[in-house]
C-alpha positions in Angstrom: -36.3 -23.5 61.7 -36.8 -26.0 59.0 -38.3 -29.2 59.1 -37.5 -32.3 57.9 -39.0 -35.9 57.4 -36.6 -38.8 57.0 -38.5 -41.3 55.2 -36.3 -45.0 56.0 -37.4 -48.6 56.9 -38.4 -49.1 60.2 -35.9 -51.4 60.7 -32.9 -49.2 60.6 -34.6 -47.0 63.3 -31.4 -46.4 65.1 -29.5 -45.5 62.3 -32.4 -43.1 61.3 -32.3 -42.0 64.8 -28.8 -41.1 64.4 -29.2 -39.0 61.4 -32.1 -37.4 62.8 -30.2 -36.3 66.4 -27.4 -34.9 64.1 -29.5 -32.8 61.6 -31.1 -31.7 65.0 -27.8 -30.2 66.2 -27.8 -28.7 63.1 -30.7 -26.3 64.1 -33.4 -28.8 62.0 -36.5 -29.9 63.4 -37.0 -33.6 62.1 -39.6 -36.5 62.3 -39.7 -40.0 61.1 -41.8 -43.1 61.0 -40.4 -45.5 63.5 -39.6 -42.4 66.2 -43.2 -40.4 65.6 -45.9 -43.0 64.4 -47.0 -45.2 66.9 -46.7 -48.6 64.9 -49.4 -50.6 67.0 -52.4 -48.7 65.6 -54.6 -49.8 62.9 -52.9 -49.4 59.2 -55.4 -46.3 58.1 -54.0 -45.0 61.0 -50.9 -45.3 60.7 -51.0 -44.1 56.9 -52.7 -41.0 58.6 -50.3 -40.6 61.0 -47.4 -40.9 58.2 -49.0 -38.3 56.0 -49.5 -36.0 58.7 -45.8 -35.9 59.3 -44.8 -35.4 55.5 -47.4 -32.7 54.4 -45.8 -31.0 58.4 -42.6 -30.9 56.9 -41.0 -28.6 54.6 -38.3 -31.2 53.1 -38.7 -35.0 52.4 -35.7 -37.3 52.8 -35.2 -40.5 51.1 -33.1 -42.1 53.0 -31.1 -45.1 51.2 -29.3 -47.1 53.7 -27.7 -50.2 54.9 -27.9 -52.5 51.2 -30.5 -49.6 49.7 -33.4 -51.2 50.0 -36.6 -49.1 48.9 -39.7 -51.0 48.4 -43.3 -49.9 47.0 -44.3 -47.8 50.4 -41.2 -46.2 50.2 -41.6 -45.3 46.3 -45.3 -44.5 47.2 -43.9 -41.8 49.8 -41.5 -40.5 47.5 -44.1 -40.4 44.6 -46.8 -38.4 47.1 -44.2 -35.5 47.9 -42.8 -35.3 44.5 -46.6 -34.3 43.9 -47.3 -32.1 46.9 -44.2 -29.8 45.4 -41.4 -29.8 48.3 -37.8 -30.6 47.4 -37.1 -34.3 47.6 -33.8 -35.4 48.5 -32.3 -38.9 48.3 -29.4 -39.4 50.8 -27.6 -42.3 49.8 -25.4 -44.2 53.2 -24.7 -47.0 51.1 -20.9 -49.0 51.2 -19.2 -51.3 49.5 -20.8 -53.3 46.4 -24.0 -52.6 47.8 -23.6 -49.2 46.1 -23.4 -50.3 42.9 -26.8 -52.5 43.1 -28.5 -49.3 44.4 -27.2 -47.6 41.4 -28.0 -50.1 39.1 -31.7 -50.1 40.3 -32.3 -46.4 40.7 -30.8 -46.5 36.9 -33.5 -48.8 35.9 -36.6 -47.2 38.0 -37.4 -44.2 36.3 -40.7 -43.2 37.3 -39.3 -43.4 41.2 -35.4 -42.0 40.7 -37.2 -38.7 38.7 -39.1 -37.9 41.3 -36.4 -37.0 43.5 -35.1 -33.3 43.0 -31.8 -34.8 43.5 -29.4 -37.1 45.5 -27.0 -36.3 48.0 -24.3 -39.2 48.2 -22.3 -38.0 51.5 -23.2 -35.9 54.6 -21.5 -33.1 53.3 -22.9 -33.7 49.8 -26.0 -33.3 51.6 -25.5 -30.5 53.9 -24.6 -28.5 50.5 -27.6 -29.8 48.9 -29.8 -28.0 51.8 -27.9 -24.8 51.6 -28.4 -24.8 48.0 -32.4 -25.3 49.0 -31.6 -22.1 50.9 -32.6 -24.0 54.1 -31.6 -21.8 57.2 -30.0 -23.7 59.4 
């Protein structure tokens, strides 16, 4: 079974959640932030606590939602795993105009978008992204 941390902001911990059940059903064990990092504890901790989870799991997901947002601890995630060597995978859940902002920032941050192995811009983009990682279900 593989594993799989969703990195997202904390405030679109249901949506996360979401995700999460369904690549569960899938057969994928999963972990995030908001659901597996108690957020009361002392930052170091926290951090700890965060890192644990990613070096844990086998892939790291980006996960763009809502208007896109990603701020620096996002990019600072994204920038550790690209490091450690596992795939990194930006999964886009993005509507409307919003879309085209994200675009039009991932266009301009190269250091961040070229860490990402690549992007998946549906759920079925990104189911074919994992089989392509040979990730048994």
């Amino acid at each position: 079974m593989k594993t799989i941390f969703i990195c997202a902001p904390n405030r679109h911990k249901e949506r996360t959640k979401a995700l999460a059940t369904t690549l569960e059903k899938l057969g994928f064990t999963v972990t995030f932030a908001a659901e597996h990092t108690k957020q009361n504890m002392e930052k170091q901790e926290i951090f700890n606590s965060n890192m644990k989870h990613i070096r844990n799991a086998e892939i790291f997901l980006a996960y763009f939602v809502d208007d896109g947002h990603y701020g620096i601890d996002f990019a600072a995630e994204v920038g550790k795993v690209s490091e450690m060597r596992k795939p990194v995978i930006g999964f886009v859940d993005v509507n409307g105009g919003k879309l085209d902002d994200l675009k039009s920032r991932l266009d301009k941050d190269l250091m961040f978008t070229n860490s990402f192995d690549t992007f998946a811009w549906s759920f079925e983009e990104l189911m074919e992204v994992l089989e392509r990682l040979n990730v048994p279900k």
